[in-house]
N, C-alpha and C positions, 0 to 999 in steps of 0.2 A: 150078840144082837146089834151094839152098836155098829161090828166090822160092813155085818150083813148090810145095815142102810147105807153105809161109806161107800159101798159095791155098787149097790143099786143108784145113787147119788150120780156116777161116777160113770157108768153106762149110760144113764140119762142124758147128761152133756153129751158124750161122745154120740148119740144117735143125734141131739139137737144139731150141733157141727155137722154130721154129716149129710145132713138135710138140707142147710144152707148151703154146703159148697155145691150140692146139684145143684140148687137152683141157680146159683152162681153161673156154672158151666150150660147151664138150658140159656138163662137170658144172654151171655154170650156168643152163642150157637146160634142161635134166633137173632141176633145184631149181624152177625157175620152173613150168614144167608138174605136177609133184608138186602146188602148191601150189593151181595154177589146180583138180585133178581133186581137192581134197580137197570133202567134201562142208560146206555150207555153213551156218554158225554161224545160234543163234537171230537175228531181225527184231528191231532195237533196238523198246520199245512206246513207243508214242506215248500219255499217257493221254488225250489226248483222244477219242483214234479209238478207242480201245481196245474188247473185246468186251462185256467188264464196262458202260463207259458206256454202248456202246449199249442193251445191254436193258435196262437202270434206264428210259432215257427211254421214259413209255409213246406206244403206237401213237396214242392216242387221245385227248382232255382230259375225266378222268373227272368232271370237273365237270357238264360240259354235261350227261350222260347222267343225273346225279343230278337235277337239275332238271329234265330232262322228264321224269323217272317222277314225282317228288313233284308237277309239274303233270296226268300222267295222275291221280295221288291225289287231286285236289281235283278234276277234274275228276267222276270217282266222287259223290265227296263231294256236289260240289254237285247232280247229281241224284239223291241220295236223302234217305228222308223225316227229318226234323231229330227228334232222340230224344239219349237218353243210353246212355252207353257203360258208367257206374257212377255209384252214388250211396251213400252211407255216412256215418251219423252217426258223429263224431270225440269224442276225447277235447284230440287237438291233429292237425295238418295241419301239416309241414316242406317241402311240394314235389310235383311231379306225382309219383304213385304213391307218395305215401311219406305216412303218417298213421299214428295211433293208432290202432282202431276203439274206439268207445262201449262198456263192460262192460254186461249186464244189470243192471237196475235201478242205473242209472247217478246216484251219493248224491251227483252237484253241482246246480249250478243254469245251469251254462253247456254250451251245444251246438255241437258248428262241423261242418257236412257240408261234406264231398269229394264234387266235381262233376265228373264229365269229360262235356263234351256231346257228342254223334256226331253228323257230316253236317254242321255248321254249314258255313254259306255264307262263300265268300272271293270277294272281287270282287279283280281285276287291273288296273289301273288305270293306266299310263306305270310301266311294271316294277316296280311297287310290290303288295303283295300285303295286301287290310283285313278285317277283321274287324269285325262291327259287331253287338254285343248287350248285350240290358241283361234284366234278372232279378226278377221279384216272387216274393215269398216270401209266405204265406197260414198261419196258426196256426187249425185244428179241432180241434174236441170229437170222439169216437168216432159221434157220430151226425152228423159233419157241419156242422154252427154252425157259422160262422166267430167267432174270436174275436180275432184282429188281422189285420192285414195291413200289406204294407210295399211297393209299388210303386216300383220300380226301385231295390230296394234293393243292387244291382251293376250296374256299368255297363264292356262288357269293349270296349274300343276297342284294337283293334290295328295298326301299320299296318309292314310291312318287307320287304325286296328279295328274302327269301327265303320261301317257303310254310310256315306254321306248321303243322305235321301232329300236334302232341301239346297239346291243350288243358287246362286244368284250370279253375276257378276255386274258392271256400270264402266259405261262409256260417256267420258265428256270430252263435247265439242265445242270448240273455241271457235264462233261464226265468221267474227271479226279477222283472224287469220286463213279464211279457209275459201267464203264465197262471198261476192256480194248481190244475190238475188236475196228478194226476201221469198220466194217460195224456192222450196228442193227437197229433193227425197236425200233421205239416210239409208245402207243398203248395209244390213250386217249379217255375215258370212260367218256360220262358227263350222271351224275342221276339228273335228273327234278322232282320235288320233289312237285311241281304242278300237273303234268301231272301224275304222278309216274309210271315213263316212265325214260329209259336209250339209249344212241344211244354209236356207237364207231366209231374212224376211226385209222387208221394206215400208217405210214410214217416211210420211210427208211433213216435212215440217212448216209453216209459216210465221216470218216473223212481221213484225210493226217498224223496223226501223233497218237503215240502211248503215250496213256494216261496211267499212274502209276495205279496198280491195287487197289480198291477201295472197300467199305463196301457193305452191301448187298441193301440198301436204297438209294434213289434219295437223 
């Protein structure tokens, strides 16, 4: 009789035990799944793949695109007729587009014109891009005499990998050595040596004072 209850005793527990480890193994199964159905945390970023990287990097290398428009520009260039773009008598010249202009009745004895030529000729050459001109300059009276001149008195040799599309060059004239009218024209001659082609233009000068009489050359 005793054994009998020791038995029953004894099954008892072991069913208790195995009652809890279910539930044991349900509440675990049910944490586990919560976990899996929760919805799912930001994507660690990577900065290389990142979105930001990628549009920084452009589609295209805007170099290249820049060089054949400035080669469609010279291309322009070189077929039309060789001239100037401005011409201005200076008090001083610092740069392309950047001068002094000459005041009316201008009381020195020194002159410097700002030249930008237009259409000048570029030869291409083994990736290389030249320039090739040289400039006389020509001192008249208002009726025309010549009264100096100066043959190739600028010589513009240029020569680089990339297209020069903004030109300048400056011419100064020392009055005091050259005329002594206070009025005369300047007459400047530029030879394109590219194009083999010459353009000119002419400008009047007047000064305020009477410069000492001078040689025959600028």
């Amino acid at each position: 009789m005793i054994v009998k209850k020791i038995m029953m005793v004894f099954l008892a527990v072991i069913a208790i035990l195995g009652i809890e480890d279910h539930e044991l193994l349900n509440v675990q199964a049910s944490e586990i799944r919560s976990e899996s159905d929760a919805s799912p945390g930001p994507t660690p970023v990577n900065p290389g793949h990142s979105k930001d990287a990628e549009s920084a990097k452009p589609a295209v290398s805007p170099k290249g695109e820049v060089l054949t428009l400035k080669e469609k520009i010279l291309e322009i260039q070189n077929n039309l007729d060789l001239g100037f773009v401005k011409v201005v008598a200076c008090n001083s010249v610092e740069g392309y587009g950047v001068y002094s202009p000459l005041e009316p009745n201008h009381p020195g004895t020194k002159v410097i014109f700002y030249v930008e030529p237009a259409n000048y000729g570029v030869l291409r050459s083994e990736g290389r891009f030249v320039i090739d001109c040289t400039v006389d300059l020509f001192i008249l009276d208002t009726t025309g005499k010549l009264l100096a001149r100066n043959e190739n008195v600028r010589k513009i040799n240029k020569v680089s990998r990339s297209p020069v599309l903004d030109l300048f060059f400056s011419l100064e004239l020392n009055i005091a050595k050259t005329v002594k009218a206070k009025s005369f024209i300047v007459k400047i001659v530029l030879n394109d040596r590219i194009k083999n082609k010459s353009a000119s233009t002419s400008q009047r000068v007047q000064l305020n004072s009477t410069p000492k009489k001078g040689g025959e050359n600028i």
